[in-house]
C-alpha positions as CSV (number, residue, x, y, z in Angstrom):
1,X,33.3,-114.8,21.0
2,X,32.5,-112.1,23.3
3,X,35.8,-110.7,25.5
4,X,35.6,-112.4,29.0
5,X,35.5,-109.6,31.7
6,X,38.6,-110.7,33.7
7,X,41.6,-110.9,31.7
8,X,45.2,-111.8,32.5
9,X,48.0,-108.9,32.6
10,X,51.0,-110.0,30.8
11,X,53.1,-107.1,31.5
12,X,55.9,-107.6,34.1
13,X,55.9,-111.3,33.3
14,X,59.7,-112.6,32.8
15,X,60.1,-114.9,29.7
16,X,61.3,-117.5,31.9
17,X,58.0,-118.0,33.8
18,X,55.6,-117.5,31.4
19,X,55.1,-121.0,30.2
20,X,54.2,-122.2,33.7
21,X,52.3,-119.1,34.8
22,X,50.1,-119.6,31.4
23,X,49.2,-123.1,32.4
24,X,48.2,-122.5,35.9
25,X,46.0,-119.1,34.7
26,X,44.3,-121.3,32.3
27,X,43.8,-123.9,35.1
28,X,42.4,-121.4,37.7
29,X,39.9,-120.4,35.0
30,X,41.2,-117.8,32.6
31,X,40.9,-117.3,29.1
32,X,41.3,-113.8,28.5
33,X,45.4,-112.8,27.9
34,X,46.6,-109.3,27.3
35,X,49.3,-109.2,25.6
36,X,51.5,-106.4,23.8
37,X,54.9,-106.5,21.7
38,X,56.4,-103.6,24.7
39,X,56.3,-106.7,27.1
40,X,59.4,-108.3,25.5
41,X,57.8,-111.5,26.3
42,X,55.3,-112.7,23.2
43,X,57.4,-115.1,22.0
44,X,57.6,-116.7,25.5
45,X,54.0,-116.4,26.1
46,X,53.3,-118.3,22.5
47,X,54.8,-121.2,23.9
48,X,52.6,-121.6,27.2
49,X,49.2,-121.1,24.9
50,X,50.6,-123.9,22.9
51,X,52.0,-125.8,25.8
52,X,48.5,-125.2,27.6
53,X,46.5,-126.5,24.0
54,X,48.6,-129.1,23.9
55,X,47.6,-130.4,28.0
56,X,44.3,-130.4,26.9
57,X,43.6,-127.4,29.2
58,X,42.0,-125.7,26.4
59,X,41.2,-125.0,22.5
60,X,42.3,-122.0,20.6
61,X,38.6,-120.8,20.1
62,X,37.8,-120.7,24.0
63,X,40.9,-118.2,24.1
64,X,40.7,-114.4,24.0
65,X,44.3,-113.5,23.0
66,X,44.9,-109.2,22.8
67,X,48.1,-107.7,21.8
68,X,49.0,-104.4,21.3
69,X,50.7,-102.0,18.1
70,X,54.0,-99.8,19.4
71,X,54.8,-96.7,18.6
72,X,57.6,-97.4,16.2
73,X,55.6,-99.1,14.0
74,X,52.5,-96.5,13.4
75,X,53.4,-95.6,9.8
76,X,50.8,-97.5,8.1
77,X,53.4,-99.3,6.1
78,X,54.7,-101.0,9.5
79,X,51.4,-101.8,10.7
80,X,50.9,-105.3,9.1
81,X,54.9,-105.7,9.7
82,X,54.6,-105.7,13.4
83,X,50.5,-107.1,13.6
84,X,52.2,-110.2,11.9
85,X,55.5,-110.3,14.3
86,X,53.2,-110.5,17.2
87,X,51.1,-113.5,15.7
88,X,54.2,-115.2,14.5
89,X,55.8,-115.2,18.4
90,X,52.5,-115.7,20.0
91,X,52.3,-118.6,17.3
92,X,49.1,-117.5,16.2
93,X,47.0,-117.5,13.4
94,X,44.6,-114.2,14.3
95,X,44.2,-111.7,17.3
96,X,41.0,-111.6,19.1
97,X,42.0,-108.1,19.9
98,X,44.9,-105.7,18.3
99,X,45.0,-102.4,20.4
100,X,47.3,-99.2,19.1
101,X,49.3,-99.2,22.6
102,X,50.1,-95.3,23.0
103,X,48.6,-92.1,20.8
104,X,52.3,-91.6,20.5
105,X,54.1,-92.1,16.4
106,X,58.1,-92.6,17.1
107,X,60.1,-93.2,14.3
108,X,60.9,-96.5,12.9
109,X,62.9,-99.2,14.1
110,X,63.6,-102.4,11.7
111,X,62.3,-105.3,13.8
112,X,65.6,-107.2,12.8
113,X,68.0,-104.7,14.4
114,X,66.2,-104.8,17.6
115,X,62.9,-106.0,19.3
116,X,61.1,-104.6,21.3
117,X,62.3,-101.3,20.2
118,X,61.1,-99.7,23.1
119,X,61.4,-95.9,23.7
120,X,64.4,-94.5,23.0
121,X,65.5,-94.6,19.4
122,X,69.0,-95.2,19.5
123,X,70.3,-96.3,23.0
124,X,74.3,-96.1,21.9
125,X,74.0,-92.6,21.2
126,X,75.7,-90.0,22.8
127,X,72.2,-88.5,24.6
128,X,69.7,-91.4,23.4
129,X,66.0,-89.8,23.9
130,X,62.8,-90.6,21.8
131,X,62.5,-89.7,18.6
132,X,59.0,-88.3,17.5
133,X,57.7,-89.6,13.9
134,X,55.3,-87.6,11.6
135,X,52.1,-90.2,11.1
136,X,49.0,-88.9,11.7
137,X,46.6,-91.3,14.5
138,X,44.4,-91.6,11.5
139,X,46.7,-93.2,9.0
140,X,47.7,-95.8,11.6
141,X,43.7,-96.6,12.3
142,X,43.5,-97.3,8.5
143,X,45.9,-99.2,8.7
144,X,44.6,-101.1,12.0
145,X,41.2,-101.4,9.8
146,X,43.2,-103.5,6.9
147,X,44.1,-105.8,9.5
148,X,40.4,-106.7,10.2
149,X,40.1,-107.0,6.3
150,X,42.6,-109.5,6.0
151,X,41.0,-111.8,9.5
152,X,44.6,-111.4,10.8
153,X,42.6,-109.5,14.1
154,X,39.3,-110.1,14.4
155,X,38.8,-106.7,16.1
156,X,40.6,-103.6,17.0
157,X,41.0,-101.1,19.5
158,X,43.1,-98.0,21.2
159,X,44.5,-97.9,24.4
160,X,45.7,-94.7,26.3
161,X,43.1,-92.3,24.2
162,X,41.9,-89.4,25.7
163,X,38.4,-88.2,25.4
164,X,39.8,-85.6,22.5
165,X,41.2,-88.4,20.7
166,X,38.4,-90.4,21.2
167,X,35.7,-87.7,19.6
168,X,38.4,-87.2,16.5
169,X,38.8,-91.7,15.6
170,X,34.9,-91.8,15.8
171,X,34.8,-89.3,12.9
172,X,36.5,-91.2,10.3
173,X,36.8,-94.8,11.9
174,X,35.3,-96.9,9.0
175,X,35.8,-99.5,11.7
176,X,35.1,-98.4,14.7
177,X,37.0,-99.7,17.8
178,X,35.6,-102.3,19.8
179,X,37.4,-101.8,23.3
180,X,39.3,-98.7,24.5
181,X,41.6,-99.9,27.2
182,X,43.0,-97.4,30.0
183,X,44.2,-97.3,33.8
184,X,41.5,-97.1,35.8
185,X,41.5,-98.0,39.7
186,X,39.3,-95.7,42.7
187,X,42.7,-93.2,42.5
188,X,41.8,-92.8,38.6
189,X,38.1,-93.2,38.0
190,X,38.1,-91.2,35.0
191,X,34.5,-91.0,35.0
192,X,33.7,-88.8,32.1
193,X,36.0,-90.9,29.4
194,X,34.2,-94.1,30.5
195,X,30.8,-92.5,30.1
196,X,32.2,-91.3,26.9
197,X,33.5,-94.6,25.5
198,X,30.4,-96.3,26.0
199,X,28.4,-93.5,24.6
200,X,30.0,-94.1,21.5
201,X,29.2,-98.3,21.8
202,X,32.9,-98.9,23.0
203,X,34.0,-101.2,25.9
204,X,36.1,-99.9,28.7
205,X,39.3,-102.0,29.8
206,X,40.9,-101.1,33.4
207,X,44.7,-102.0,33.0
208,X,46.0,-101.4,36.9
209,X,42.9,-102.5,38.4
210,X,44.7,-102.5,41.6
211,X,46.5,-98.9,41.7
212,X,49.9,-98.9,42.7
213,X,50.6,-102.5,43.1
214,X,52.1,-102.7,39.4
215,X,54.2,-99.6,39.6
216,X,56.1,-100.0,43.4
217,X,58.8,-101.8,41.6
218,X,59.1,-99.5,38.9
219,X,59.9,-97.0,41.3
220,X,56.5,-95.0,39.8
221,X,54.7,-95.4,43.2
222,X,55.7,-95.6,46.7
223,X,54.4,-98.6,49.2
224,X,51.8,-96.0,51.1
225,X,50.0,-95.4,47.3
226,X,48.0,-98.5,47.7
227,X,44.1,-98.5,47.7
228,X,44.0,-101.6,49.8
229,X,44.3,-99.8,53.0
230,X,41.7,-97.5,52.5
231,X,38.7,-97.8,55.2
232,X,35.9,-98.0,52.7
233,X,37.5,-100.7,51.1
234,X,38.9,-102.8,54.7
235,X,35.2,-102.4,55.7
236,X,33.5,-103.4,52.7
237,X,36.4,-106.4,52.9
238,X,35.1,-107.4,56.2
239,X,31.5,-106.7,54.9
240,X,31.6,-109.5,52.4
241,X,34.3,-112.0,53.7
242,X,36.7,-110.7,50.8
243,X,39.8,-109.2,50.4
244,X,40.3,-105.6,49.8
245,X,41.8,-106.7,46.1
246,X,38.6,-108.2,45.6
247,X,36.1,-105.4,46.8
248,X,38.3,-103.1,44.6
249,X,38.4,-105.4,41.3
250,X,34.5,-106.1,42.3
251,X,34.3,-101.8,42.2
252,X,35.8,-102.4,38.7
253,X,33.4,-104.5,37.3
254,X,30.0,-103.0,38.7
255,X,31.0,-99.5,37.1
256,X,30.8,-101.6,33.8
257,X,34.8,-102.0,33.1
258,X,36.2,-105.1,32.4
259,X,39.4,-106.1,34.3
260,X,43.4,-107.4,33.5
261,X,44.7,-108.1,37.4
262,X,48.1,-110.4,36.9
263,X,49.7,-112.3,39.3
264,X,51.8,-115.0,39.1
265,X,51.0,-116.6,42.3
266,X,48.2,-119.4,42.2
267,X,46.0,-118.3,45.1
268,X,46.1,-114.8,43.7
269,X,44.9,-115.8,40.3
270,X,42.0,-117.4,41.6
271,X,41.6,-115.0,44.0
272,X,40.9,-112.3,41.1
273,X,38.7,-114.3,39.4
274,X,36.4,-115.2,42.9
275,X,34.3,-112.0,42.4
276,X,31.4,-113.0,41.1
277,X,29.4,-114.1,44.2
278,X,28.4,-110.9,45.8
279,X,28.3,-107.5,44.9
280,X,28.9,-103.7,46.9
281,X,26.3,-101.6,48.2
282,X,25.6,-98.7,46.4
283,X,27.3,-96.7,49.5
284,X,30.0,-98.9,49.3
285,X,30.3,-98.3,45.4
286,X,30.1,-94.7,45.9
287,X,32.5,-94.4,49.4
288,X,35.3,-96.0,46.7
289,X,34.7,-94.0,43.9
290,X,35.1,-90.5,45.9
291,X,38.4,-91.8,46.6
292,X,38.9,-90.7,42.8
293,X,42.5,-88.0,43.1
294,X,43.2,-88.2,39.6
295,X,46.2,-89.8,40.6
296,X,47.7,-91.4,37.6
297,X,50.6,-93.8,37.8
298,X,51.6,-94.7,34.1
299,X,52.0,-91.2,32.6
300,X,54.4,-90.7,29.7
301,X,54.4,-87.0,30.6
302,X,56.0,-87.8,33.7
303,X,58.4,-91.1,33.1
304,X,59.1,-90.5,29.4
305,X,61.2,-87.3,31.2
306,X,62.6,-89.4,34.0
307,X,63.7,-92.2,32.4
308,X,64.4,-91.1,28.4
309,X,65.3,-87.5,28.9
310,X,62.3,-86.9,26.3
311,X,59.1,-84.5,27.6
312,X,56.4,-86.2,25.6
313,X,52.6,-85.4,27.8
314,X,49.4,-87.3,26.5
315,X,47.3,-85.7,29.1
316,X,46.9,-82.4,30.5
């Protein structure tokens, strides 16, 4: 099965409302669900792809069903561990897709004394902060590979890689990652990594397609960081008799990315999905591109500091 190029963004999805908002992306079209253990929501999101099977809305093989390693469990005797902790919540019997979530190894947390273990190893401690664990990237990708052996993923992937890091896996990869997911929106173009990835035969996921949008609440953007008010994309909006979250997720796709939007309001599902009946000028392609600040919004070299007391930079 080949990865659909609109997926739906699990993150930010309460437990409560998963089983409805699972149904009604399935019903407005979707079959592409991005999933990760971080999300603290797996287990609830097993039980809408089995309420959805169940409605006859769809089968198990027309779904494309990604989750996502944490950085607790990189040692490559945790790997299986947690790959198998995902399938048993998502109540699954393989991953389409399993992604290492962060380059980042923190030391172990027993699933049974608390999941998701998040960031910070021991939140009852006197000053809880991360804690940084000794496993080399490459002994986590072998153990990514053994997943693949056993069928329990059907392929695997890296999410949050650098170009650096990207060079290095490709040198001892036996398998070699189908899909490197990162944010990417017309703030973040990260032109040369794309170009890179698909050098090296990879596909390119955009998580944040929109910008800000997913961050505002989070208190990791402000309201005036959105994209949506730019002129080149209001005009091109007009243009085309499309919203500016179209033109922009339109952008996305054109420049050869695939997409994860989320919403969990029914017109805005199928209003992601509606891009597929016109496309943007090359002007218009280029006038949102140059928008490009290098303005990143999910850094851990900024929020791992803010929020965990821990300085822990991925990129320079």
């Amino acid at each position: 099965m080949e990865m659909p190029s609109i997926g739906f963004g699990l993150w930010k999805v309460a437990a409560e409302d998963c089983r409805a908002t699972i149904a009604e992306a399935v019903r407005a079209g979707y079959r592409h669900f991005d999933c990760a253990a971080d999300y603290g929501n797996e287990a609830a999101v097993g039980e809408g792809i089995a309420a959805a099977i169940a409605e006859g809305l769809c089968r198990r093989e027309d779904l494309w069903i990604t989750s996502k390693l944490w950085n607790t469990f990189h040692a490559p005797e945790h790997v299986e561990a947690a790959c198998r902790k995902s399938l048993d919540d998502l109540g699954l019997d393989y991953l389409d897709l399993y992604l290492i979530h962060f380059p980042i190894a923190l030391a172990f947390v027993p699933i049974e004394e608390r999941y998701p273990p998040e960031w910070i190893h021991d939140p009852a401690a006197d000053n809880p902060v991360m804690q940084r664990a000794s496993v080399p990237l490459h002994q986590t990708w072998a153990a990514m590979e053994a997943l693949a052996d056993k069928e329990l993923v059907r392929n695997i992937g890296v999410s949050n890689y650098n170009s650096a890091l990207i060079h290095d896996l490709m040198t001892y990869a036996r398998i070699r990652p189908m899909t490197l997911q990162i944010e990417a929106h017309p703030y973040l173009t990260q032109d040369k990594l794309v170009r890179l990835a698909k050098d090296y035969g990879l596909q390119v996921t955009a998580f944040s397609p929109l910008g800000a949008l997913s961050y505002v609440e989070l208190d990791m953007a402000g309201a005036g960081d959105t994209v949506l008010n730019e002129p080149c994309v209001t005009s091109a909006a007009a243009a085309h008799d499309k919203t500016p979250a179209q033109v922009v997720l339109r952008w996305a796709l054109q420049r050869g990315t695939s997409i994860i939007p989320k919403s969990t309001n029914p017109e805005r599902m199928r209003e992601n999905l509606a891009i597929d009946d016109f496309s943007l000028s090359e002007d218009e392609m280029a006038a949102i591109s140059a928008l490009n600040s290098n303005r990143r919004f999910n850094d851990p070299g900024v929020f791992c500091e803010l929020a965990f007391d821990s300085f822990h930079p991925i990129y320079d």
